[in-house]
N, C-alpha and C positions, 0 to 999 in steps of 0.2 A: 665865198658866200655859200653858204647850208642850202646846197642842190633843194631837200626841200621845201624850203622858201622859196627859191627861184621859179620852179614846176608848179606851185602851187597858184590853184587858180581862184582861190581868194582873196578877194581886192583889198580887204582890211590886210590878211597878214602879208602879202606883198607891196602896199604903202607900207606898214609899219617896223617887217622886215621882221617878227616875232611869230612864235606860234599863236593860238589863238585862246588857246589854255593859258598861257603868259597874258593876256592883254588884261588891261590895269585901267580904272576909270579916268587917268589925266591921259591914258593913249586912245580913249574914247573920245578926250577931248581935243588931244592932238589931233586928229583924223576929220574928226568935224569941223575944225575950223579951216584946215591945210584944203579940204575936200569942198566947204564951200556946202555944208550939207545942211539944211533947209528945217526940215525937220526928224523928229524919233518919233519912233511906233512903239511900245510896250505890247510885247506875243503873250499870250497864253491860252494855256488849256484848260477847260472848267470841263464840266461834267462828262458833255456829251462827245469830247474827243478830238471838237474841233478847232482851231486857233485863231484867239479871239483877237482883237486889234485895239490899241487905245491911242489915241492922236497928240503931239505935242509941238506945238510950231515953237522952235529955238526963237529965244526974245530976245534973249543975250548971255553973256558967259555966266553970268553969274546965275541967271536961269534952269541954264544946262547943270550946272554943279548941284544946285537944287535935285531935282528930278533923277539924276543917275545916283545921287548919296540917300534918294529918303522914299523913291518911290513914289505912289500914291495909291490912293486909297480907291475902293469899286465895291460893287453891290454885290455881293457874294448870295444872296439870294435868287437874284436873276440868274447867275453864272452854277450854280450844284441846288440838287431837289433837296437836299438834306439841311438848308440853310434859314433860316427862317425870318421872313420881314424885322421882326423887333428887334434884331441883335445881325445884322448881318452884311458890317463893314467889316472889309479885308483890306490889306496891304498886300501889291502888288510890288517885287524888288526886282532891279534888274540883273542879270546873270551875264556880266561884260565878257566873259568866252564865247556865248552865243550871238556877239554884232554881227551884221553882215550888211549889206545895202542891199536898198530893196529895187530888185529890176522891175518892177512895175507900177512906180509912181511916176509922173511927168514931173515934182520937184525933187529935189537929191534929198532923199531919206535914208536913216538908218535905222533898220530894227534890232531889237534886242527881247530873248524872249525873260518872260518875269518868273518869279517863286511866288507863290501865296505864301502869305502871313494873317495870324489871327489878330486881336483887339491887343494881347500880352506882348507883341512881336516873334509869337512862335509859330514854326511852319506851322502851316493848316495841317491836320492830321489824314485828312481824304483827300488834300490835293495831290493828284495823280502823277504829278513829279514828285514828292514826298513819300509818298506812296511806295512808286519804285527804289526811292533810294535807303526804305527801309529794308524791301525786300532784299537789294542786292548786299546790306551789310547786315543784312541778320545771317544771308547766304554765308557772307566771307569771314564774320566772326567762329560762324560754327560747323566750317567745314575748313575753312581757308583758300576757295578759292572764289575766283570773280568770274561773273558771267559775262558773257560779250554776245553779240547778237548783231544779224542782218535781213532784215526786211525782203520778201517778193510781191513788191505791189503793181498789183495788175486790175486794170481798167479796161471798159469799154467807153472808144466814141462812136456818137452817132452824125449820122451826113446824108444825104440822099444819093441814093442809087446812081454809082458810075459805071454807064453802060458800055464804057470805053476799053475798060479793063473788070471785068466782071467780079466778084472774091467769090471764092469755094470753100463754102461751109466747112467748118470743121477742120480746114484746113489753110490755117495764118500761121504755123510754128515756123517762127524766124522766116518767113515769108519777106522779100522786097519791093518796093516799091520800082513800077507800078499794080505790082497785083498784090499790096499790102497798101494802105491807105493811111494817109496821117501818120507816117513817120515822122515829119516834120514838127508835127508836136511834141513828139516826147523827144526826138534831137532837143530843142530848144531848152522843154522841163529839164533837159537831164543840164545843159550846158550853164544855163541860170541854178539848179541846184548846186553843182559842182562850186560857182561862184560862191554862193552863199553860205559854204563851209561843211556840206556835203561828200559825205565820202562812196561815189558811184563805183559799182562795179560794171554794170551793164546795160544797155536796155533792149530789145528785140519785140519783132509780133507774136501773137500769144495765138497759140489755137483756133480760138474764138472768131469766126464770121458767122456772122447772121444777116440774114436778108428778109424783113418783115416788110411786105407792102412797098411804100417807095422807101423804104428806108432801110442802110445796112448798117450794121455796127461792127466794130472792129474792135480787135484785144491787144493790148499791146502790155507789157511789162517793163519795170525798170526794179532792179535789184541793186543793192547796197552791198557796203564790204563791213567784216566785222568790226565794231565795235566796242564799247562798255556801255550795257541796256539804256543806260542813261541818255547816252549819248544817241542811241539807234532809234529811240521814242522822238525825240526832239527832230530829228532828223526825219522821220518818217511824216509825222505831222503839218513841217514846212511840205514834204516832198506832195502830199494830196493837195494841199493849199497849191501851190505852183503849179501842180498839174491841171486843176479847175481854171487856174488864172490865164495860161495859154491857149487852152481850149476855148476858153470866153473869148478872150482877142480873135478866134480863129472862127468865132460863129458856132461853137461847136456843142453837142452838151455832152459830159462825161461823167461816168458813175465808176462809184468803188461797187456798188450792191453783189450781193454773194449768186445771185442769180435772177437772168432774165426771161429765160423762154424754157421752160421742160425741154428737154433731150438733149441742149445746145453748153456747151460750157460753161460754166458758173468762171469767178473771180476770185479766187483765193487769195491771202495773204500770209502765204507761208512762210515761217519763221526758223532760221535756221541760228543755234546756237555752238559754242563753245565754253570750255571750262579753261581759265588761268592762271595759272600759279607763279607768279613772276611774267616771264617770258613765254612760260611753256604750257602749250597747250595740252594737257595731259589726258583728253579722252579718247584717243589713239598713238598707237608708236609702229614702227612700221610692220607690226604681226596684224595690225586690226585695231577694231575699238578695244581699250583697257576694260579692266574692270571698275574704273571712274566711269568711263561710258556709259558701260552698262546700267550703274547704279541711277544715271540721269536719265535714259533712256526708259528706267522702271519707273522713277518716277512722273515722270510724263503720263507713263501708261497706266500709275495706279489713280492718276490726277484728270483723268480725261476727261470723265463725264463731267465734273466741275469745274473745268476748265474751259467749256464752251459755256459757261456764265459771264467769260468775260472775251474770248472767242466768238464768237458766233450769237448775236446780241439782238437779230430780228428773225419773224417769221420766216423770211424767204431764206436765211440760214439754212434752214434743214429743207430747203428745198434741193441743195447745192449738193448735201451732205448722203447722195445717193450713190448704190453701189453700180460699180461698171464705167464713171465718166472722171476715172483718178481722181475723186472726190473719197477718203477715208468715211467707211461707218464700223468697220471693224477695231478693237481695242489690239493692237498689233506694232509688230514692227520689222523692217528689213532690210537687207543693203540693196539699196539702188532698184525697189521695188516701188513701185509709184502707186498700188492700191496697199498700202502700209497705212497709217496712222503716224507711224515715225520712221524716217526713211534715213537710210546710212549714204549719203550718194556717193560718188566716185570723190578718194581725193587724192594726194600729187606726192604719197609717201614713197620714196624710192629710184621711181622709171622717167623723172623728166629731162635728165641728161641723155636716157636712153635714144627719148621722142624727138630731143631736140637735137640729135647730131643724125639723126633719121631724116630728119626735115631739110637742114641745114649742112652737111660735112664738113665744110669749113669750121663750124663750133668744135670747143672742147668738152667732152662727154664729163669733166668732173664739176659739172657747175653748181659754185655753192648755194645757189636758190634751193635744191634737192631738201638740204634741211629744215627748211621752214615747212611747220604741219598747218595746214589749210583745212583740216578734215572737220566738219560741222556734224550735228546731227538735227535734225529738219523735223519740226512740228507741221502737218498739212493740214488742219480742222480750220483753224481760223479764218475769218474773213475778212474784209473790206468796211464792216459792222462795227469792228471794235474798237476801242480806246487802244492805243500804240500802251499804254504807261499801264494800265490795268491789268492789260495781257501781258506784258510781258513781267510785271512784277508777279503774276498768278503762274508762270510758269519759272521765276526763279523759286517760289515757296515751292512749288512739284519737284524741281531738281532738288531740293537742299532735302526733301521729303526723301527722294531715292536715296541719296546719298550716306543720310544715317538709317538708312533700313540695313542690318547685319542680312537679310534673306534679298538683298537690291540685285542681286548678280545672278539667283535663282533665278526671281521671279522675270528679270530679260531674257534670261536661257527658255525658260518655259513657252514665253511667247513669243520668239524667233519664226518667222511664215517666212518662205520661197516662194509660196503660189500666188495664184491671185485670191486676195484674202477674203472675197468678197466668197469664195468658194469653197472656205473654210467654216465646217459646221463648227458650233459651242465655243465662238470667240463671244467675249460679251462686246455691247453697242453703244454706239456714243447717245445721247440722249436724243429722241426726232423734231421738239419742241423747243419752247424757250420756257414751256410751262416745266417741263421734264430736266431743263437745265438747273433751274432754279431750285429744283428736287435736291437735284445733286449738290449746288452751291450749300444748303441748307445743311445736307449730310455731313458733308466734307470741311464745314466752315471753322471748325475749331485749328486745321491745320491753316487757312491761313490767315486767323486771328492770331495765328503764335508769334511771340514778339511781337505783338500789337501793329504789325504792316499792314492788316488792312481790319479799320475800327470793324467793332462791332454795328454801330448806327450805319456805316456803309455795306456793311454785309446785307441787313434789314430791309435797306433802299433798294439797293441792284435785285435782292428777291422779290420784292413788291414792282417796282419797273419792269420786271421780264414777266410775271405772273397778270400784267394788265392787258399782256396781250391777249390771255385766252387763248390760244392756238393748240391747245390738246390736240393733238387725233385732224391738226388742220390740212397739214399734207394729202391726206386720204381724201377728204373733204375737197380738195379743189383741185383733184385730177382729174375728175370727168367733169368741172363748169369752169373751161378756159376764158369765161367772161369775169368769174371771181377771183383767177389765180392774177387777171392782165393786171386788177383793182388793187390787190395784195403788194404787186412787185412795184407799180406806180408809185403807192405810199411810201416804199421805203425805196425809191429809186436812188435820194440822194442823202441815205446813211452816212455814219462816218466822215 
């Protein structure tokens, strides 16, 4: 039996005893009837990033075949601003690699997330899985390779004051319980993800304690392992949805928001990438990052200011986006430097044989894990704010931008920082607004109209939606009346 099936803790591919890329709609139907399972949910994501739900109670077989061969139909008006009453049925299709059962019904369901489709049966051109998966094959046809990606989402809950074990501000990093609070939620999130066909790598406390009045909140993280954007959007989307849904069970309330109280730790959603060419990850060998690296790494940096158009997506974004609290506002990058912009962290090139007969004596120092490159390179601007599939497709069009820049390997060497960059005079800024963002989107837009990955009429949108907020110059404006900043971060508590 294929160890990975056996270890695997998803319930469809250990009934079915296949991966879940292999599942087929008659093993949708096998699974359903074997399982006794009640009803399907149709997932998806429309505009605003969050995943939507559509109900179907199973009538009978012939039902089910129905519904998994043809879809149905939804009001694509309600679901994207660009869609307009008179014309604005869509076709929702199911995507049988992403079934999973849902640990949060009382009767046995299985969801499955959808694709949009338009009136003609063609992807919708703005639906935000479409979207990405132009990005990621405009990437691979014109560079040759494929991007992969893994999510750091991190949240705060809130709870009333335990005076039993107190928390100390500022300092939850991987803190335990009990002087970390609600671990047990994100144990559970992570344990139900994992189910759900989730590829976790970890989760821990986050920095983040706050104690306002009788109320504390706590940070807590949970990170993903890499893999193809497609796949880490989809994944990351489920992963807030479950995180909210534990927390409800738990009495709790929990927010992605990029930031809650001035001085105190904001919530980033930092996004760590790689390049693939086959097998092999080619933005480091064991000298360092290549010059593939670097070329990605420039692109990111020539892509930043318009890259929090789809990063960092409300006001209280740029409240996050200050210097001095590993929050990036400098255009920069550096190894295992946490006020970067784009950070090189540590990765496992070489010395893990070393560590582990250190650790261990009993191991043998030539262990072939050694070879496998792990090494990422790490977007920190984003937030909690954005669309998982937006962002991450606005950051494959930045890499495939570095890539075919002949000056990509200059232009990283140039802005290579050691210090703390916040200290660095004549780096340029990421933008302080959403009014300023949307400056940038507007500049920048031709690159990622190319290849038609992201239309034009959604270019249009996303700079009129960020420009409604008005927030020029608002950060300034609401440091000294902590009565309009509480008003600001309220409204966008529950982004994302």
């Amino acid at each position: 039996m294929d160890s990975d099936i056996t270890l695997n803790p998803n319930k469809i591919v250990k009934a079915l005893q296949k991966p879940a890329a292999d599942f087929t709609r008659r093993d949708i139907i096998r699974f359903v009837e074997q399982n006794d399972i009640r009803m399907i949910n149709f997932r998806y994501v429309a505009g605003d990033g969050r995943l939507k739900k559509l109900n179907f109670v199973i009538n009978n077989k012939r039902h089910l075949e129905k519904i998994l061969c043809l879809g149905e139909r939804v009001d694509g008006s309600s679901l994207f601003p660009f869609i307009s009453a008179e014309s604005s049925d869509l076709y929702v299709v199911p995507k049988f690699r992403t079934a999973f059962v849902n640990p949060f019904t009382e009767v046995a369901t299985l969801d499955i997330i959808c694709s949009f489709f338009d009136s003609h049966g063609d992807p919708l051109e703005s639906a935000p899985e479409y979207v990405l998966q132009k990005a990621q094959r405009s990437l691979k046809t014109r560079t040759g390779y494929t991007m992969e990606a893994l999510g750091e989402l991190e949240y705060y809950l809130f709870s009333v004051v335990d005076n039993i074990y107190p928390i100390i501000e500022q300092k939850g990093y991987q803190e335990s319980h009990p002087f970390a609070k609600w671990g047990l939620v994100r144990r559970e999130a992570m344990q139900l993800l994992s189910e759900m066909g989730c590829n976790i790598k970890y989760g821990h406390a986050e920095v983040g304690n706050i104690v306002s009045g009788d109320l504390e909140m706590v940070q807590h993280e949970i990170e993903f392992l890499p893999v193809p954007i497609e796949d880490a959007a989809d994944q990351l989307v489920i992963a807030k949805w479950a995180v909210r849904e534990v927390a409800y069970k738990n009495n709790l309330e929990v927010t992605f928001a990029p930031k809650l109280i001035a001085g105190q730790a904001g919530s980033g959603f930092h996004i760590h990438t790689r390049f693939m060419k086959g097998d092999d990850n080619v933005i480091a060998d064991k000298k360092g990052i290549t010059d593939v690296g670097k070329k990605v790494i420039s692109g990111y940096l020539q892509s930043a200011e318009s890259i929090t158009a789809f990063g960092n997506t409300v006001p209280t974004s740029f409240l996050r986006l200050v210097p001095h609290q590993e929050a990036p506002t400098s255009i920069c990058w550096g190894d295992r430097n946490r006020s970067v912009l784009v950070r090189v962290p540590l990765g496992w090139l070489g010395n893990t044989g070393k560590m582990l007969t250190h650790a261990n004596p009993l191991e043998s120092a030539d262990l072939k894990l050694t070879g496998e490159n792990n090494q990422t390179i790490e977007l920190r601007s984003p937030d909690g704010s954005a669309n998982a599939y937006f962002l991450l497709a606005s950051m494959a069009v930045a890499a495939r931008h570095g890539l075919e820049n002949p000056d990509g390997v200059k232009v990283a060497d140039d802005l290579y920082i050691k210090a703390d960059a916040a200290k660095v005079s004549d780096l340029k800024q990421l933008p302080a607004s959403c009014w300023e963002a949307a400056d940038c989107l507007a500049k920048d837009r031709d690159r990622y109209e190319e290849d038609g990955v992201f239309p034009k009429g959604f270019i249009d949108s996303t700079i009129k939606e960020l420009k409604k907020f008005d927030d020029l110059g608002l950060s300034t404006k609401l440091a000294d009346d902590p009565q309009a900043l509480k008003a600001v971060v309220e409204r966008h508590l529950h982004c994302g």
